[in-house]
Backbone as a ProteinNet text record, in pm:
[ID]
protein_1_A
[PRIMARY]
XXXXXXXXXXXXXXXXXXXXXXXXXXXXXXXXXXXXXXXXXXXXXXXXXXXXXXXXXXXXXXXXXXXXXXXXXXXXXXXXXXXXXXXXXXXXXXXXXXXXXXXXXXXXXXXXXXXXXXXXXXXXXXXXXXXXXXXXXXXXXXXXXXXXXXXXXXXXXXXXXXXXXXXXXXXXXXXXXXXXXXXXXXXXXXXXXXXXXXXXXXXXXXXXXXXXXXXXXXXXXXXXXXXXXXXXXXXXXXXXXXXXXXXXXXXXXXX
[TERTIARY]
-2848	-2993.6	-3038.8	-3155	-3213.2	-3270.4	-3266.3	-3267.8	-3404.8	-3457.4	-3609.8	-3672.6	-3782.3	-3827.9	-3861.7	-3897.3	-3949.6	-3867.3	-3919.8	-3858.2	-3890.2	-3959	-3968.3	-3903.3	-3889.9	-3784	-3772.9	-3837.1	-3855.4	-3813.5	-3811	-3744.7	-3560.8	-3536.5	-3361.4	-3318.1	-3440.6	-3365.3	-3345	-3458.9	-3449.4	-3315.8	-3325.3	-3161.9	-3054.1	-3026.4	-2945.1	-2893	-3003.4	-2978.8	-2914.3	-2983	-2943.6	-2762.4	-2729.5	-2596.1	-2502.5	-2535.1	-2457.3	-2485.6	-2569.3	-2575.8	-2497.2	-2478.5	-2365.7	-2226.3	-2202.7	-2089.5	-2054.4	-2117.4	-2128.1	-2072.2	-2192.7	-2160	-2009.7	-1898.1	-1834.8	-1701.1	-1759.5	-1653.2	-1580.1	-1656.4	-1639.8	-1649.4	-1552.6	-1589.2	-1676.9	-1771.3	-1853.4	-1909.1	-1837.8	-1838.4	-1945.3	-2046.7	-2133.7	-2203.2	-2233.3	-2315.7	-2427	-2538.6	-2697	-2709.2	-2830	-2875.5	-2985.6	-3035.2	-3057.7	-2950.9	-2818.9	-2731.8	-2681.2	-2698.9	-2660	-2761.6	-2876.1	-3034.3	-3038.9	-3035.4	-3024.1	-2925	-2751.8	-2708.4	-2570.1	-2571.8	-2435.5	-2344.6	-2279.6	-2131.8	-1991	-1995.5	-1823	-1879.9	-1980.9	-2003.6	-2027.9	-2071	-2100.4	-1973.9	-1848.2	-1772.1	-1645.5	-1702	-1629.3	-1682.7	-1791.6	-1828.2	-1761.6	-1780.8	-1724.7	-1558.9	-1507.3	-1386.9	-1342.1	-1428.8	-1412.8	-1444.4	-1528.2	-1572.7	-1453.2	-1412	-1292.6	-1157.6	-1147.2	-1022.4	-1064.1	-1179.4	-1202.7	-1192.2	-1257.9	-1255.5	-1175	-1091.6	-1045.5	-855	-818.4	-701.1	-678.5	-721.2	-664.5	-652.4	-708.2	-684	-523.5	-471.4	-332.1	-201.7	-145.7	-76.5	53.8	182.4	316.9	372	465.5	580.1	683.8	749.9	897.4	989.7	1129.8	1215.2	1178.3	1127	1163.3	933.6	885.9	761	669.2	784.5	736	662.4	733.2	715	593.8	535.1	342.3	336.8	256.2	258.1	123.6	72.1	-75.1	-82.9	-209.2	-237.2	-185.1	-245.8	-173.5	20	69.9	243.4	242.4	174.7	152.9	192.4	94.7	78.3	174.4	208.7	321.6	465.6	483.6	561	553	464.5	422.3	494.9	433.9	491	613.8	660.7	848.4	896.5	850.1	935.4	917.1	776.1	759	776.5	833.4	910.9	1070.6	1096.8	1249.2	1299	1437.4	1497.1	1479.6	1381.3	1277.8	1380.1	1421	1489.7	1352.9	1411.9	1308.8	1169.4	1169.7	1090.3	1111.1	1069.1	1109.2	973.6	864.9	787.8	786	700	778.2	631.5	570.3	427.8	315.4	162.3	43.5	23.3	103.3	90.4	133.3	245.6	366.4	424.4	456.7	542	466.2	345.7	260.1	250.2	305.5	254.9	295.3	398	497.4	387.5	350.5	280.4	368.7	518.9	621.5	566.3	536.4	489.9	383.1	275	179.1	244	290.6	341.1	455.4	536	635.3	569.9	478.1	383.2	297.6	241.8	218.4	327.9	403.1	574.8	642.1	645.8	678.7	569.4	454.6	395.1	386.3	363.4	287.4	408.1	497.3	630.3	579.5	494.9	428	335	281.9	175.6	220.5	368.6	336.8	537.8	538	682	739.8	821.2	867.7	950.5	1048.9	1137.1	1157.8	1029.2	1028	930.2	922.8	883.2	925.8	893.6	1029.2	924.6	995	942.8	862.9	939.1	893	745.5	713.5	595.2	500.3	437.1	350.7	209.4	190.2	32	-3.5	120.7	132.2	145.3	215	236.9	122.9	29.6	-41.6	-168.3	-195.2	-316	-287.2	-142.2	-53.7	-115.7	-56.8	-67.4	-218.7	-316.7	-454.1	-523.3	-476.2	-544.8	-500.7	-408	-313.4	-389.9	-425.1	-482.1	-629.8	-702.1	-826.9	-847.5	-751.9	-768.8	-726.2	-627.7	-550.9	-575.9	-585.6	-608.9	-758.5	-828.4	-980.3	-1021.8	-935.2	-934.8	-989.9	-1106.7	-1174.6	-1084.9	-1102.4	-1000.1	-1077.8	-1062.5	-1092.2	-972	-904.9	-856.6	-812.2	-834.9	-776.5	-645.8	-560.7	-433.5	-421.7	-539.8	-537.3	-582	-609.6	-636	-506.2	-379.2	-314.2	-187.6	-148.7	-49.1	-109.8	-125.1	-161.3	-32	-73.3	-9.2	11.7	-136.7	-173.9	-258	-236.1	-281	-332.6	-463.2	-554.3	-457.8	-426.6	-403.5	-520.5	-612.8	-715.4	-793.2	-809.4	-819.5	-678.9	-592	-474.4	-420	-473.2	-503.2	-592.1	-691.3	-817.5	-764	-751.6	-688.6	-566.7	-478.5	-392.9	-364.9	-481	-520.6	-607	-658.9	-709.5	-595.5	-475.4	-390.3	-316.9	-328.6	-283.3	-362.1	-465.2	-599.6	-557.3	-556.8	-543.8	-411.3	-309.6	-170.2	-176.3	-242.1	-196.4	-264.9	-368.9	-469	-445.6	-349.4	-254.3	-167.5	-103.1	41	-19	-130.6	-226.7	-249.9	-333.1	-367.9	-227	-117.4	8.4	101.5	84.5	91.5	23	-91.7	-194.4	-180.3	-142	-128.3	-9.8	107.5	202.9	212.1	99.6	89.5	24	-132.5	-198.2	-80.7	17.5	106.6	213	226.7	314.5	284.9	135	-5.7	-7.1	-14.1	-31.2	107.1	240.7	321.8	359.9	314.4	317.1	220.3	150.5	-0.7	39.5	146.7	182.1	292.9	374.7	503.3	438	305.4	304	192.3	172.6	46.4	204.5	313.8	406.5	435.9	509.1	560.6	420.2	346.3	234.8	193.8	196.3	262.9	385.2	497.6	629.1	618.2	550.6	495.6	451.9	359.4	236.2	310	400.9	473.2	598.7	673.4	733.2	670.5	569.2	541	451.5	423.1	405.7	506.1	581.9	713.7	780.5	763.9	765.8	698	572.2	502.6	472.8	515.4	606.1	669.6	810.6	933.4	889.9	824.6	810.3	699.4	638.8	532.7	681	754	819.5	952.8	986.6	1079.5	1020.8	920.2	867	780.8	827.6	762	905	970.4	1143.9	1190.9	1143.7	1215.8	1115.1	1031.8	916.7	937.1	969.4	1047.5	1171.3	1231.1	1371.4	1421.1	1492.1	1524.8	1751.3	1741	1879.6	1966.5	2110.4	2156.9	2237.2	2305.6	2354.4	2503.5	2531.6	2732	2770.9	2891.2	2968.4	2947.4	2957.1	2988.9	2838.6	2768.8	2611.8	2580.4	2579.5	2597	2670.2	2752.8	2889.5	2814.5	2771	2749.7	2566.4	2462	2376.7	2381.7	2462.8	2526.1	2553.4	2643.5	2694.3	2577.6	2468.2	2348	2310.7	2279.9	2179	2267.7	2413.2	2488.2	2473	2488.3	2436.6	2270.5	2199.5	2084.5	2035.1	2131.3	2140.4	2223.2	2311.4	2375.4	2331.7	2314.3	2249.1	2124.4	2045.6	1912.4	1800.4	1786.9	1720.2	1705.2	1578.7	1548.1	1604.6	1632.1	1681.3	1530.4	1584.3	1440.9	1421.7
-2664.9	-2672.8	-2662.8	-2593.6	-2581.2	-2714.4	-2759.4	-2879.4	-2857.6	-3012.1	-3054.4	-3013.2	-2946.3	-2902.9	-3053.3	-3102.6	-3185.7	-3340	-3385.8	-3506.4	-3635	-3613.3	-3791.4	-3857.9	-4012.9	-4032.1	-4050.5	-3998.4	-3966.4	-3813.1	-3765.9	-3601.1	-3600.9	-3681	-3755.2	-3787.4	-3886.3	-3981.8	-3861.4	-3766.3	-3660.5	-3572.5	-3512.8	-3398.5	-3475.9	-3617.5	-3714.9	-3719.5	-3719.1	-3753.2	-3615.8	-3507.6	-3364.3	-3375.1	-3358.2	-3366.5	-3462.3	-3600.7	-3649	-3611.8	-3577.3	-3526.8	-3429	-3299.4	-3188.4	-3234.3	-3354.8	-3405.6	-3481.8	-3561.6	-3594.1	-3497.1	-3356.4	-3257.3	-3190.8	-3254.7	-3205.7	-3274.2	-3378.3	-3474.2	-3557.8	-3533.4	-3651.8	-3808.5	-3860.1	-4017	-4097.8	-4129.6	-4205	-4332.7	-4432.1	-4599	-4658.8	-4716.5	-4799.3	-4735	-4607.6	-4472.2	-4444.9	-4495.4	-4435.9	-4340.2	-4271	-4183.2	-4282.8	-4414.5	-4489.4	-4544.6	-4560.9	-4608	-4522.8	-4412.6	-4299.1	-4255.8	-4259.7	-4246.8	-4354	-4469.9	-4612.4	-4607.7	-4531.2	-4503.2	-4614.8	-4641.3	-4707.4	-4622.3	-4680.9	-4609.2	-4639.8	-4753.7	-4761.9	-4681.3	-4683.1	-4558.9	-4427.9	-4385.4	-4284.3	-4230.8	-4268.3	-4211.5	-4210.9	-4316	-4297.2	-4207.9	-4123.1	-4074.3	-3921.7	-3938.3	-3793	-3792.6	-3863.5	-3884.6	-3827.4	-3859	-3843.5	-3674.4	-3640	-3492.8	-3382.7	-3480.6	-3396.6	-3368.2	-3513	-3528.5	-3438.4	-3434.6	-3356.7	-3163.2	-3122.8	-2992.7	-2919.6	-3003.5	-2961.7	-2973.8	-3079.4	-3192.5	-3125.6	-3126	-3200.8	-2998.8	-2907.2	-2773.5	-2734.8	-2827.7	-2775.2	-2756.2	-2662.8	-2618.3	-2581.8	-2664.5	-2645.5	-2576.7	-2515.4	-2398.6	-2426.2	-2497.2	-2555	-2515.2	-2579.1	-2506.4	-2583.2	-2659.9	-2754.9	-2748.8	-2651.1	-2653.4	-2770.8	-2809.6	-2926.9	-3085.1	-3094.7	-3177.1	-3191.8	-3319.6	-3340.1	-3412.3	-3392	-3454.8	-3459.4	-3524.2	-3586.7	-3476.5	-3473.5	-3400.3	-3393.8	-3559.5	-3578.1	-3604.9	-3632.2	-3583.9	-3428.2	-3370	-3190.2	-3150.3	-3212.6	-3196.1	-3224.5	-3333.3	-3373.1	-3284.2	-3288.3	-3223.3	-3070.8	-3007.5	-2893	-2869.9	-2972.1	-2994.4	-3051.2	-3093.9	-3095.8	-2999.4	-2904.3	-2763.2	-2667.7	-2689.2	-2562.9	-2623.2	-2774.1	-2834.4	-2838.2	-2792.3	-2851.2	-2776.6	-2830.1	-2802.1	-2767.6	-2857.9	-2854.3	-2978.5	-2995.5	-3144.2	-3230	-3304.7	-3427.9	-3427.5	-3379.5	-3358.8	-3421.2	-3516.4	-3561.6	-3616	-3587.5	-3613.2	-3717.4	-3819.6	-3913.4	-3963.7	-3978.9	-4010	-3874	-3965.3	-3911.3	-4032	-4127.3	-4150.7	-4158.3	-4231.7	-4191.6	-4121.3	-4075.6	-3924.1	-3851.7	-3829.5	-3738.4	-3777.4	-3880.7	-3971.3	-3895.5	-3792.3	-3742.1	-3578.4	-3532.2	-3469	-3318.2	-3319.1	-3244.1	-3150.2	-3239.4	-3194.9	-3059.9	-3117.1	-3034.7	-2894.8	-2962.4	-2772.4	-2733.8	-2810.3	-2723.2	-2640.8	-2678.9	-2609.1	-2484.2	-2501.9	-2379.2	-2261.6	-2337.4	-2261.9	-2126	-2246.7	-2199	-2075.5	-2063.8	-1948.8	-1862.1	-1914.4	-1800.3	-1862.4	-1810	-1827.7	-1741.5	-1715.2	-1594.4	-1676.3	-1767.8	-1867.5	-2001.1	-2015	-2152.4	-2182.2	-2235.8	-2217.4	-2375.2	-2415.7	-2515.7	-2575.7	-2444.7	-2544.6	-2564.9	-2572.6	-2667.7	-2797.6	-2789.1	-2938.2	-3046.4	-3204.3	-3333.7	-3420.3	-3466	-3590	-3693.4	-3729.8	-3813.2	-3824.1	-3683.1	-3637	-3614.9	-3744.2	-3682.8	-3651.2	-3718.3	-3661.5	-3533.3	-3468.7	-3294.8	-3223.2	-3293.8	-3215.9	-3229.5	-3300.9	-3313.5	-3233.3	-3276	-3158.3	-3008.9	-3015.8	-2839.6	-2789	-2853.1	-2824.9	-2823.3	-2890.6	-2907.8	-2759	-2762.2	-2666.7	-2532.5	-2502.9	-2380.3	-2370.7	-2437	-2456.1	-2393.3	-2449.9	-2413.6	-2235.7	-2230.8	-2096	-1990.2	-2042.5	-1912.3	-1878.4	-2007.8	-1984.1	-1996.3	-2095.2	-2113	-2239.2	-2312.8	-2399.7	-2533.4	-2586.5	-2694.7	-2827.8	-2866.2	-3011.7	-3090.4	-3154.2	-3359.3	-3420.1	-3350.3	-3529.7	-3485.2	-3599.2	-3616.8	-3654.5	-3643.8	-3708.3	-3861.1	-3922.9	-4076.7	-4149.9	-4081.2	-4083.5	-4077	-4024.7	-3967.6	-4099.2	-4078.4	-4128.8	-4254.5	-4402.8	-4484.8	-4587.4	-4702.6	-4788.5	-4753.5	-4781.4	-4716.5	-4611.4	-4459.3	-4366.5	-4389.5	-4273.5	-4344.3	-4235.5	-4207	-4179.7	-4032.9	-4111.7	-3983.2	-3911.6	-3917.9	-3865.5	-3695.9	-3777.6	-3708.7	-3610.4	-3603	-3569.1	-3436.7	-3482.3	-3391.9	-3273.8	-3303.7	-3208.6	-3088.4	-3189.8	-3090.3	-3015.3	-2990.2	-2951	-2805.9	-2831.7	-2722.3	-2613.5	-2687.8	-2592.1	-2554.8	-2605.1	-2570.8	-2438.4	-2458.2	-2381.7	-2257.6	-2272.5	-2122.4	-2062.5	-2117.7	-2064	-2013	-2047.7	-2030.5	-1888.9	-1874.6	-1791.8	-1650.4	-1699.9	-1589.7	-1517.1	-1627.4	-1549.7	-1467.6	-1511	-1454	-1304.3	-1283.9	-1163.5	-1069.3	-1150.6	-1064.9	-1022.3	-1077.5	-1041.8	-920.2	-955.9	-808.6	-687.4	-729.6	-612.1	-536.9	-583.5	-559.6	-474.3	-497.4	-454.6	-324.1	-315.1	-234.8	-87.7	-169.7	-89.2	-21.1	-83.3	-19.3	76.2	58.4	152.1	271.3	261.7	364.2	452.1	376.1	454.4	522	472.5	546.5	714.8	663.2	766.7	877	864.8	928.5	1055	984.6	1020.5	1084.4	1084	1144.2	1280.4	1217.8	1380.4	1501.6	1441.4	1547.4	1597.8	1533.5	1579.7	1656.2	1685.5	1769.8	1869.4	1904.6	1979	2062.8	2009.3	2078.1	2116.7	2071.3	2160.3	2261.7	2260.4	2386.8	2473.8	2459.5	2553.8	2644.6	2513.5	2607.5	2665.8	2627.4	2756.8	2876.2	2850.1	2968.2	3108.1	3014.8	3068.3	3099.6	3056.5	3084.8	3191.4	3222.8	3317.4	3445.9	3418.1	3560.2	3581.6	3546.9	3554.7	3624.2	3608.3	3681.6	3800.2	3816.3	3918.6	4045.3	3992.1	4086.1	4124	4054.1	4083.7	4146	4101.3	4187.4	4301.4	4340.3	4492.8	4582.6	4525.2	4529.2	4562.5	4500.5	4541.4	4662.5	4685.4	4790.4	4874.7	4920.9	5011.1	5024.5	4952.1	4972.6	5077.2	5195.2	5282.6	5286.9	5297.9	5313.4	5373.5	5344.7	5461.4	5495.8	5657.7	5730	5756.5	5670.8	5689.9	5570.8	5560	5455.8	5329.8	5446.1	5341.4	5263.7	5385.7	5312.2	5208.7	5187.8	5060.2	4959.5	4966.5	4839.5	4804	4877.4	4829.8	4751.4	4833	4724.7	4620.7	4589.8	4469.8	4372.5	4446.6	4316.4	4269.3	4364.2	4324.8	4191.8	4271	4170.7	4012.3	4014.4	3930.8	3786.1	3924	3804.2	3775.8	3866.8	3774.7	3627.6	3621.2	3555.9	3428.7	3425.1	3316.8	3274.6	3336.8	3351.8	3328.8	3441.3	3456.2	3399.9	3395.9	3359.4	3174.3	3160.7	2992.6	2903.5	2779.9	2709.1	2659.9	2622.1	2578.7	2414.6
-1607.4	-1596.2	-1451.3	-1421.3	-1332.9	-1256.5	-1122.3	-1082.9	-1043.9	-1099.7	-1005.8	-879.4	-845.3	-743.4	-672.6	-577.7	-571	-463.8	-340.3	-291	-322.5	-419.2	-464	-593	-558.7	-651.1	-763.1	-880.9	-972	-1030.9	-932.4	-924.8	-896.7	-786.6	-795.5	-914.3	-898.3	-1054.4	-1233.8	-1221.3	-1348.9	-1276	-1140.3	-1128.7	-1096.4	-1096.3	-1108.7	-1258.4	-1340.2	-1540.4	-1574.7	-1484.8	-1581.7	-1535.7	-1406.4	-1352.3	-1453.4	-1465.1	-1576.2	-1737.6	-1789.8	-1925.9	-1940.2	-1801.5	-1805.7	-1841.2	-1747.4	-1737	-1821.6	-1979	-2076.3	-2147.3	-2164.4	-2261.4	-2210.8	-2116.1	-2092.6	-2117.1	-2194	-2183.4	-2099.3	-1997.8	-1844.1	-1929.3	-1910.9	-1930.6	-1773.9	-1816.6	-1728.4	-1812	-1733.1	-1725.9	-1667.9	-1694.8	-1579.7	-1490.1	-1521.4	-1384.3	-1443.3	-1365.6	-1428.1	-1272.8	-1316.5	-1219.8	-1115.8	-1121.8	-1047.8	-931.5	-1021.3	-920.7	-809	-831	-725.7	-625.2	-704.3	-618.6	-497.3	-548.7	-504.4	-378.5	-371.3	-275.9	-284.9	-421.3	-476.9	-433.3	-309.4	-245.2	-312.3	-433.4	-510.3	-605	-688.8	-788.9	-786.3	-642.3	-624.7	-550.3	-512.7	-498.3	-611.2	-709.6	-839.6	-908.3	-913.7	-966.5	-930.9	-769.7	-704.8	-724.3	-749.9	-819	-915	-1020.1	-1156.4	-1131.2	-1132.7	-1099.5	-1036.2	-936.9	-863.9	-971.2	-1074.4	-1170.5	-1271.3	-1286.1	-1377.8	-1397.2	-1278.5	-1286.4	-1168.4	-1079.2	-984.8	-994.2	-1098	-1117.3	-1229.1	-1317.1	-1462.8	-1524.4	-1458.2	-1529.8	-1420.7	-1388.6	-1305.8	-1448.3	-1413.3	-1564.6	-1448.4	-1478.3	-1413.2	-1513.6	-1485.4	-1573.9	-1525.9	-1642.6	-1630.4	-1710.9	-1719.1	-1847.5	-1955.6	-1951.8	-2105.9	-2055.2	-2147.6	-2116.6	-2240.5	-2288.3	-2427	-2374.4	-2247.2	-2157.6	-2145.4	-2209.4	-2195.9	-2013.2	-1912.8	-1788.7	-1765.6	-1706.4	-1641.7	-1539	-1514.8	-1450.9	-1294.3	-1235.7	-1163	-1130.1	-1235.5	-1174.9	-1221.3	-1280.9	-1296.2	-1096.2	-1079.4	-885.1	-843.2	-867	-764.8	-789.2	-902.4	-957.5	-914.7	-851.8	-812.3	-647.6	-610.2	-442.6	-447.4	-549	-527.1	-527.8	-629.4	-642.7	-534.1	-500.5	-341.6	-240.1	-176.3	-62	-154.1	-207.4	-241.9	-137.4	-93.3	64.2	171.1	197.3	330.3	397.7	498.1	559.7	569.7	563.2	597.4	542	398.6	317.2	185.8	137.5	24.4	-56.3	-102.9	-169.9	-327.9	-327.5	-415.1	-507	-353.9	-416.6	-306.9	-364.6	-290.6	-176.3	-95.5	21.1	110.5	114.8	227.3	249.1	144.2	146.5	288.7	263.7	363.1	510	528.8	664.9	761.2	793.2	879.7	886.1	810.1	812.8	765.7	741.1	682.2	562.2	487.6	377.9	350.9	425.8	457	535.8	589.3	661.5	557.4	517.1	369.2	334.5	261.1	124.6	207.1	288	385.9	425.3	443	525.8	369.7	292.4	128.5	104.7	76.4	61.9	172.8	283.3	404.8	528.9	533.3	657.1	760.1	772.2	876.2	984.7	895.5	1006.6	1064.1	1018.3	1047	1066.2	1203.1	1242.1	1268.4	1132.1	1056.8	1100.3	1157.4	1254.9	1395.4	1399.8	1550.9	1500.3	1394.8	1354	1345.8	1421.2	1392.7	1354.9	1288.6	1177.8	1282.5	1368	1487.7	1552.8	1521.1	1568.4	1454.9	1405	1273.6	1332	1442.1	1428.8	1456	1556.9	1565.4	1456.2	1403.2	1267.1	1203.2	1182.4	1098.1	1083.3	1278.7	1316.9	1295	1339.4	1328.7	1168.1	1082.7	928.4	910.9	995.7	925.6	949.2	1079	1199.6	1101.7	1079.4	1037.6	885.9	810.5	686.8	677.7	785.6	764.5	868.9	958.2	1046.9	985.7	903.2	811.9	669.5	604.3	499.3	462.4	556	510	424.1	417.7	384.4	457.9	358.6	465.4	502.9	634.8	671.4	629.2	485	450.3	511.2	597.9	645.2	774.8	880.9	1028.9	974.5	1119	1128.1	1057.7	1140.6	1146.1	1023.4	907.9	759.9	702.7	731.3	698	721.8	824.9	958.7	968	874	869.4	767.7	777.4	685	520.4	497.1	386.7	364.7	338.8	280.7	150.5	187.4	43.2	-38	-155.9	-270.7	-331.2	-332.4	-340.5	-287.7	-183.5	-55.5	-6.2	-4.7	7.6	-109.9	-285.3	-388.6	-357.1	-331.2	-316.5	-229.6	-103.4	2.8	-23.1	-147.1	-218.6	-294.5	-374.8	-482.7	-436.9	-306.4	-251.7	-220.7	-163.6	-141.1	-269.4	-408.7	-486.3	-619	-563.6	-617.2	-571.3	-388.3	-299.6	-330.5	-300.4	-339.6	-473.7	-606.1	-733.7	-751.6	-673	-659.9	-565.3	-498.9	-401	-509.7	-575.3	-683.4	-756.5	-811.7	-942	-866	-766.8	-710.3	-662.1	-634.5	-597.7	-713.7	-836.8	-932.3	-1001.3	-1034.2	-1068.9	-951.6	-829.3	-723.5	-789.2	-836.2	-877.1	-978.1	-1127	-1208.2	-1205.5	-1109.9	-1095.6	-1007.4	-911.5	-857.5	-989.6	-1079.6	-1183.6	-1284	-1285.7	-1343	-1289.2	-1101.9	-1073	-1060.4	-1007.8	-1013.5	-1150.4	-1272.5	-1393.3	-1402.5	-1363	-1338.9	-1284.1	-1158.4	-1066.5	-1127.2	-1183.5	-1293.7	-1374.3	-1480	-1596	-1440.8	-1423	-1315.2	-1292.6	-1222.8	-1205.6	-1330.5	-1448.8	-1552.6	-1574	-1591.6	-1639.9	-1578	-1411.7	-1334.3	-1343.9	-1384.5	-1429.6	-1543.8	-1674.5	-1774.8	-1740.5	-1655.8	-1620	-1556.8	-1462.7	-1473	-1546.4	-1581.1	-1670	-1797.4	-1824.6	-1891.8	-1913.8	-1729.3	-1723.4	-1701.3	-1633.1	-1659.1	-1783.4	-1889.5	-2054.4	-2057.1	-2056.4	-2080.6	-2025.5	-1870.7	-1804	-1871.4	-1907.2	-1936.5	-2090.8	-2170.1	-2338.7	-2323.2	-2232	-2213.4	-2139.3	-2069.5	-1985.7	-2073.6	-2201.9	-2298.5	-2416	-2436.1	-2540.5	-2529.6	-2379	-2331	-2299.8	-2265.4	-2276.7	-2407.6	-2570	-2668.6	-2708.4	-2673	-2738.2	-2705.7	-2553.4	-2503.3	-2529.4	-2582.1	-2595.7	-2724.9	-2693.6	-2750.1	-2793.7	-2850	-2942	-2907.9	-2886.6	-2859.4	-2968.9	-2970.5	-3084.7	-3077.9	-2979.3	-2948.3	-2905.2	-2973	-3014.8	-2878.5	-2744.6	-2604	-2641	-2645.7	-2607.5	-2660.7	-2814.6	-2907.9	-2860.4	-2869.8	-2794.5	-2642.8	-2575	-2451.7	-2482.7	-2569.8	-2662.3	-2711.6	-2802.2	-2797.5	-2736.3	-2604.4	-2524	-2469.9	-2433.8	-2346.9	-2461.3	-2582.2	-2639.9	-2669	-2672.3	-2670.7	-2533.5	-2435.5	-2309.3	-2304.9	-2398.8	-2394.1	-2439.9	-2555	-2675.5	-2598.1	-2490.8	-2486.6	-2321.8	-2241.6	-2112.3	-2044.3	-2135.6	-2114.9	-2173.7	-2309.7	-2401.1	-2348	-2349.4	-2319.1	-2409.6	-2423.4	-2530.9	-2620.7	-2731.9	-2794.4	-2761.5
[MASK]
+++++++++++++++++++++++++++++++++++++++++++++++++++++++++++++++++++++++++++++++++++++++++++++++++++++++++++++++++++++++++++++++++++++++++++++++++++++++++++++++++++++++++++++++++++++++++++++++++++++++++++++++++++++++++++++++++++++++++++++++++++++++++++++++

């Protein structure tokens, strides 16, 4: 729905109601959230809310491809489970959860390193050094790939890392990467399209000529047998023959 023209708060409070009725008709579970409480400037609901929104349409459509694909997983270990497989044998990379794991800032450049080894040079990276690493990986994220920085080092490289915070940020890189394969894939296909295209244009070419070459070849034989006159002694026949003999096994096109 088209949102309220209008700055007063009665106009919030109606494109506040339409935003959650979407998110109703969408099957968003929403607990305890009026469109007053967000107007109002409720900061635990209104970032539970931006939460939920994020789990919802940003989280929860992540689809992993495994061997045993019977395997039901949450959305969130879907993720995590995502960044184990594209850091697996990275040193000093071991991903377990969404907070510590990240503190070193390793991680973040794995998953960069793993798709795009062109931007981002891994091993001169030491664990020791997370806040380089961290800015390195942020900096490299948003210059190369375009990807916006939600988080400083010092968000990160703390005691406790928030959980969803660090979620959000990864999901971006999991959006862009999935979205890289997808397009290098169809490049692939569209490339197998055309090299087909390419193959049937020659074979249709090598038709066209050979038969025009066919059709020389029966215009210039069948002006050859029309003219062709008989002969009346024994050599002449026998040596007719052999001609038409080597035509027959030589000359004559195959069918």
């Amino acid at each position: 729905p088209k949102p309220t023209r209008g700055r007063m708060r009665i106009h919030s409070l109606e494109n506040v109601d339409k935003a959650l009725q979407f998110l109703k008709e969408q099957r968003v579970h929403l607990e305890n959230v009026g469109s007053h409480d967000i107007v109002d400037g409720n900061h635990r609901l209104t970032l539970g809310l931006i939460w939920t929104i994020i789990l919802r349409f940003q989280i929860q459509v992540i689809k992993i491809e495994t061997e045993d694909n019977r395997e039901t997983r949450s959305a969130k270990d879907a993720l995590l489970l995502w960044c184990q497989m594209k850091t697996a044998g990275y040193p000093e990379v071991n991903i377990q959860n969404f907070t510590t794991s990240w503190r070193d800032g390793l991680a973040f450049s794995a998953l960069i390193h793993r798709h795009r080894p062109d931007i981002i040079d891994f091993s001169k990276l030491t664990k020791s050094n997370a806040t380089h690493n961290l800015q390195y990986a942020f900096n490299t994220a948003e210059r190369q790939l375009g990807l916006i920085k939600l988080l400083d080092p010092e968000d990160v490289n703390t005691e406790n890392p928030d959980a969803k915070s660090i979620i959000t940020y990864v999901v971006s890189f999991y959006h862009y990467f999935s979205k890289m394969k997808a397009l290098a894939v169809e490049g692939k296909r569209i490339g197998k399209v055309l090299d087909q295209a390419i193959a049937i244009e020659k074979d249709i070419y090598r038709y066209e000529d050979l038969a025009s070459e066919l059709l020389e070849w029966i215009e210039r034989t069948i002006s050859i047998i029309t003219n062709q006159k008989f002969a009346n002694s024994l050599l002449g026949v026998q040596q007719q023959l052999q001609a038409f003999t080597t035509y027959c096994t030589t000359e004559k096109p195959c069918k």
